[in-house]
C-alpha positions as CSV (number, residue, x, y, z in Angstrom):
1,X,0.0,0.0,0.0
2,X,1.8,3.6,-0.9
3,X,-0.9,5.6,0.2
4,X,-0.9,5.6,4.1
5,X,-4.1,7.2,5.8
6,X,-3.0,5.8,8.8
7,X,1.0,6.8,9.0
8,X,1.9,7.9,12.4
9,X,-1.4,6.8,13.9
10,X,-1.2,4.8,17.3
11,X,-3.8,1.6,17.4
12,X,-4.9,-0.9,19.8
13,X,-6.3,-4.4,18.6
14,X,-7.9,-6.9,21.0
15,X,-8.4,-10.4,20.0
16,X,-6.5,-11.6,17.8
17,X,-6.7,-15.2,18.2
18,X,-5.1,-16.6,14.9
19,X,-4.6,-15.9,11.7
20,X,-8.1,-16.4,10.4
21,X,-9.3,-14.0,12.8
22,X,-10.9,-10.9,11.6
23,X,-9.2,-8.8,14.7
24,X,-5.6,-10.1,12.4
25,X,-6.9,-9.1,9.2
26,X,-7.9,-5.4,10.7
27,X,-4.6,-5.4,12.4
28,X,-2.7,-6.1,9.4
29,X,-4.1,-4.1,7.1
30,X,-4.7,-1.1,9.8
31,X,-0.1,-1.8,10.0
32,X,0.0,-1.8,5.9
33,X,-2.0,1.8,6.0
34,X,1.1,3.1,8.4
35,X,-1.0,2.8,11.8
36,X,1.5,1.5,14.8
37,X,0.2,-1.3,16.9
38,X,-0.1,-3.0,20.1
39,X,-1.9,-6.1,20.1
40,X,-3.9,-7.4,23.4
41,X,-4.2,-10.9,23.7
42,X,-5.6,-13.4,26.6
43,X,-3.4,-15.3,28.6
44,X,0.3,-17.3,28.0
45,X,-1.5,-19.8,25.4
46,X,-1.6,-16.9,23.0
47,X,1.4,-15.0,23.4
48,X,3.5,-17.2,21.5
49,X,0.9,-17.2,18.3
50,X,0.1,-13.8,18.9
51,X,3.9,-12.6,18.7
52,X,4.6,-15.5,15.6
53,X,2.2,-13.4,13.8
54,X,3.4,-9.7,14.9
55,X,6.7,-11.6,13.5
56,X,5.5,-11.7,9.8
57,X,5.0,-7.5,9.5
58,X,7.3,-5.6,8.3
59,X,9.7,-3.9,11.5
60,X,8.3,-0.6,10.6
61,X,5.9,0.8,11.5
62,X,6.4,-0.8,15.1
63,X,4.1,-3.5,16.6
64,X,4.1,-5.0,20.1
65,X,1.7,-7.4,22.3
66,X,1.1,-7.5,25.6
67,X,-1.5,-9.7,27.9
68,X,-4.7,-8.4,28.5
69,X,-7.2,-10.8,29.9
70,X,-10.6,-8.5,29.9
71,X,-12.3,-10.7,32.9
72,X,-9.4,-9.2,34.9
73,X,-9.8,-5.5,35.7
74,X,-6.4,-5.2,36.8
75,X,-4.8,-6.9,34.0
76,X,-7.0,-4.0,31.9
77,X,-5.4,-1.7,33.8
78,X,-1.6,-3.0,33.5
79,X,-2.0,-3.3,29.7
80,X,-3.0,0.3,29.4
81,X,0.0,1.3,31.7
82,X,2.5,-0.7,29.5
83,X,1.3,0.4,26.8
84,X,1.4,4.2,27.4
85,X,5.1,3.9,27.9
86,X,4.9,2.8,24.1
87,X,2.0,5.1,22.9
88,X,1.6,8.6,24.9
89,X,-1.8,8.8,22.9
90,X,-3.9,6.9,21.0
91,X,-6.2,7.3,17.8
92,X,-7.3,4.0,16.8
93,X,-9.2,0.9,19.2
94,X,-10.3,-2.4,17.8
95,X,-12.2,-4.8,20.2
96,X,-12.8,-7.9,18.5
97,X,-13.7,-9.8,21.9
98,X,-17.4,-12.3,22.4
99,X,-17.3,-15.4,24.4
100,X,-20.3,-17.9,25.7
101,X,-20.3,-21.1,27.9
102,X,-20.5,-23.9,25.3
103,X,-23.1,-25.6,27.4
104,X,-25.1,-22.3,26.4
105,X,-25.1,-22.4,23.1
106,X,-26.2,-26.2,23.5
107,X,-29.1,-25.7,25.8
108,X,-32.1,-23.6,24.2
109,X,-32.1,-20.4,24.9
110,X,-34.5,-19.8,27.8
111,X,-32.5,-22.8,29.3
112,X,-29.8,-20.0,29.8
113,X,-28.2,-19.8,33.3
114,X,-27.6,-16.7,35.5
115,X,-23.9,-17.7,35.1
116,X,-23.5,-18.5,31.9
117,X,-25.8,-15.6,31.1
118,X,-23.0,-13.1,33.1
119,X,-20.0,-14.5,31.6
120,X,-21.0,-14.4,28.2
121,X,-22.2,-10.3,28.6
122,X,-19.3,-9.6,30.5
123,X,-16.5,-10.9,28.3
124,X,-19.1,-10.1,24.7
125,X,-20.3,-6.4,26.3
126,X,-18.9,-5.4,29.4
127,X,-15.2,-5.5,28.1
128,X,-15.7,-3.0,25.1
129,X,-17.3,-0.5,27.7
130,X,-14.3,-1.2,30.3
131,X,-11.2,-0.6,27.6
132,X,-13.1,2.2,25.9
133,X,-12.9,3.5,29.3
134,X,-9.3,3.2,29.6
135,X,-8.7,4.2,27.1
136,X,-10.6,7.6,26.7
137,X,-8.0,9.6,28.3
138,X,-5.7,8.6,25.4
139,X,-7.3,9.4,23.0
140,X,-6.5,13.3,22.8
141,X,-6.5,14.0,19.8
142,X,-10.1,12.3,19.1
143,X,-10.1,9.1,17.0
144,X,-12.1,6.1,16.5
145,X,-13.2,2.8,18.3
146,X,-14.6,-0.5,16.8
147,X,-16.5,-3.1,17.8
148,X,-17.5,-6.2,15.9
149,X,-21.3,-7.7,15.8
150,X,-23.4,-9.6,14.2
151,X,-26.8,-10.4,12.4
152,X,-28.1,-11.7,15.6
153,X,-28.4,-8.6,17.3
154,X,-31.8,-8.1,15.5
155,X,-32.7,-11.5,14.0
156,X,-33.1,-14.8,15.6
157,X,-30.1,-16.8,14.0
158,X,-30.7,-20.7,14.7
159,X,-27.9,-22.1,17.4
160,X,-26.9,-18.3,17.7
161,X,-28.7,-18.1,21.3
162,X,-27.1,-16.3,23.9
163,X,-24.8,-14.5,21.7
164,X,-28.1,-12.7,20.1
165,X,-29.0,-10.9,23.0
166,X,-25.0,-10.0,23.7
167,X,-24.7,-8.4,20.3
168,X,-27.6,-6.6,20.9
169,X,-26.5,-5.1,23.9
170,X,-23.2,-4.5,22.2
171,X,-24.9,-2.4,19.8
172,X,-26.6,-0.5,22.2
173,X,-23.1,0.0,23.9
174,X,-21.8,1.7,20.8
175,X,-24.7,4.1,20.5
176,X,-24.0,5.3,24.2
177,X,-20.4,5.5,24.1
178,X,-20.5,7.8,20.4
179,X,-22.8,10.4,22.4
180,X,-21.0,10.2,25.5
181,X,-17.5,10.4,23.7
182,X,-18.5,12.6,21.1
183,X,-17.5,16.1,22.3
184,X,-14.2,14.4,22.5
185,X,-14.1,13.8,18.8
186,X,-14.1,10.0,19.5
187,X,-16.0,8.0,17.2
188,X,-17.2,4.6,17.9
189,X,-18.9,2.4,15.7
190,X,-19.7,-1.3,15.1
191,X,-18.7,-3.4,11.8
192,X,-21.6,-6.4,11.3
193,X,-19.9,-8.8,8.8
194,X,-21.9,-11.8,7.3
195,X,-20.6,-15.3,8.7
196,X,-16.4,-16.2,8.1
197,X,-15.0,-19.2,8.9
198,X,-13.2,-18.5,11.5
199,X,-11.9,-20.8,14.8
200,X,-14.9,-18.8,16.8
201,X,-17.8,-19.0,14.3
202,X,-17.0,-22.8,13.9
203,X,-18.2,-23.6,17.1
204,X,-21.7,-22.5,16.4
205,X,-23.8,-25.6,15.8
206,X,-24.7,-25.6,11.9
207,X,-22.8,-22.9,11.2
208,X,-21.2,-24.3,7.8
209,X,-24.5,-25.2,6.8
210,X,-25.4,-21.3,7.5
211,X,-22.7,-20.6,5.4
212,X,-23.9,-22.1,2.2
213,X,-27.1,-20.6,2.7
214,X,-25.8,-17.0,3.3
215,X,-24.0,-17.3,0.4
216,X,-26.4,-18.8,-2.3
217,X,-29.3,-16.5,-0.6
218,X,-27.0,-12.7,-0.2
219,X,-27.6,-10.5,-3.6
220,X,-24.0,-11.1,-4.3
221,X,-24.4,-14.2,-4.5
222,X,-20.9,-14.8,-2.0
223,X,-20.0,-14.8,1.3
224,X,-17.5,-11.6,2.6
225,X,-14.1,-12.1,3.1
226,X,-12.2,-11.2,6.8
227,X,-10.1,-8.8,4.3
228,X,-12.5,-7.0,3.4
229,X,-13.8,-6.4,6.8
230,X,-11.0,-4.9,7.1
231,X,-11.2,-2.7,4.8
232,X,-14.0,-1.2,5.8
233,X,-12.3,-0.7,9.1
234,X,-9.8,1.0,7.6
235,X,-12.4,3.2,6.1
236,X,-13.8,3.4,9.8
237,X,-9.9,4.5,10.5
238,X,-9.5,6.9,8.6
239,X,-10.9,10.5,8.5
240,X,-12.5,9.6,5.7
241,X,-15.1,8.7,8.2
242,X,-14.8,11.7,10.4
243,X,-18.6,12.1,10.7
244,X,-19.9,8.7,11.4
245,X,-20.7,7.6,14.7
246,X,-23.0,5.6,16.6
247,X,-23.5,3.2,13.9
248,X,-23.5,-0.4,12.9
249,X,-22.6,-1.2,9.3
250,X,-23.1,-4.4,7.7
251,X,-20.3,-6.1,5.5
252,X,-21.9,-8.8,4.7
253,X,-22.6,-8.9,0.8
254,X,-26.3,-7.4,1.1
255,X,-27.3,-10.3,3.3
256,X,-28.7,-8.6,5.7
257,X,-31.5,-6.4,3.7
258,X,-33.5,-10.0,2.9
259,X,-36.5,-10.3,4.3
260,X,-36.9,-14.1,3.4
């Protein structure tokens, strides 16, 4: 990329898991587009991966990783103090973060337990309001925050369950956060992609089924690409997009107008 909207910018990217993970496409092509990073990632199991993949950018601009396990206040707190020593501000936050219980997304829905009910909206909600309020201090020269959700937010997605209502409340989140961050020049948004098959989505009962629908049924007639997510994130980035907020925009090759 010779263009670089991004060049000098400083961004944050939470969970990146692999490389099929949409928070790694963002990342990389956020890096490409001249934006510096620091990656958060959960717990010694993914530091190694995490770091082999921070390996394959090119040195410049820089990009780090540090733990951040987003159940744990205090680590929330000690990533945000290491990484100001890197970053004295920030522009640029990407929280790629949802978790539920298996068992809950094997039970029916109204089968839902209190505590698999308050994990799943604590690690899937909660922690985008908890780092965007970390973070809000370094964000001084405004910037922009992502989140990602999904069709399931509004429609009942078959084995989707718990995670419906999360997004949902996710969504809501966003809308909150743009007013409340907006004289700040903050912007935060949410990117709604149509299903990827990534190491997350597989573990939703039926979901490569769902996948063969989406793309045979979407106008386009194909399912979206994590890469091109990203670009739209990039877009979301940039200020390009300097006067959207409070929004949720749908990648997901038109699937999401049908009303069938």
């Amino acid at each position: 990329m010779n263009y670089k909207p991004l060049l000098g910018k400083n961004a944050l990217v939470f969970g990146v898991a692999n490389k099929w993970s949409i928070a790694w496409a963002v990342a990389k092509t956020w890096h490409e587009a001249g934006a510096n990073l620091i990656v958060g990632y959960q717990g010694e199991r993914l530091k190694k991966p995490v770091e082999a993949l921070l390996s394959e950018l090119p040195p410049s601009p820089p990009s780090l990783a540090f733990p951040c396990d987003v159940s744990n206040e205090q680590e929330i707190k000690s990533f945000f103090s290491q990484a100001v020593k890197h970053f004295p501000k920030i522009d640029l936050l990407l929280h790629s973060i949802a978790f539920a219980p298996k068992e809950a997304l094997e039970k029916n829905f109204y089968e839902t337990t209190r505590e698999d009910f308050i994990k799943t909206f604590e690690i899937s909600v909660y922690s985008f309001i908890a780092l965007a309020r970390e973070a809000k201090a370094l964000f001084r020269d405004g910037g922009s925050i992502l989140t990602l959700s999904y069709y399931g937010s509004e429609k009942v997605i078959l084995n989707y369950k718990i995670m419906g209502p999360a997004k949902s409340a996710l969504e809501s989140s966003v809308r909150y956060l743009a007013y409340e961050f907006g004289k700040d020049q903050i912007r935060v948004n949410a990117l709604s992609p149509g299903p990827i098959n990534t190491l997350a989505a597989r573990g939703i009962s039926g979901f490569t089924k769902f996948l063969k629908e989406c793309e045979a049924k979407s106008p386009l007639k194909r399912n979206v690409e994590a890469k091109e997510v990203a670009s739209v994130a990039l877009f979301l980035a940039s200020d390009e997009s300097r006067a959207i907020t409070g929004q949720t925009i749908y990648v997901d090759c038109g699937y999401s107008i049908l009303g069938f």
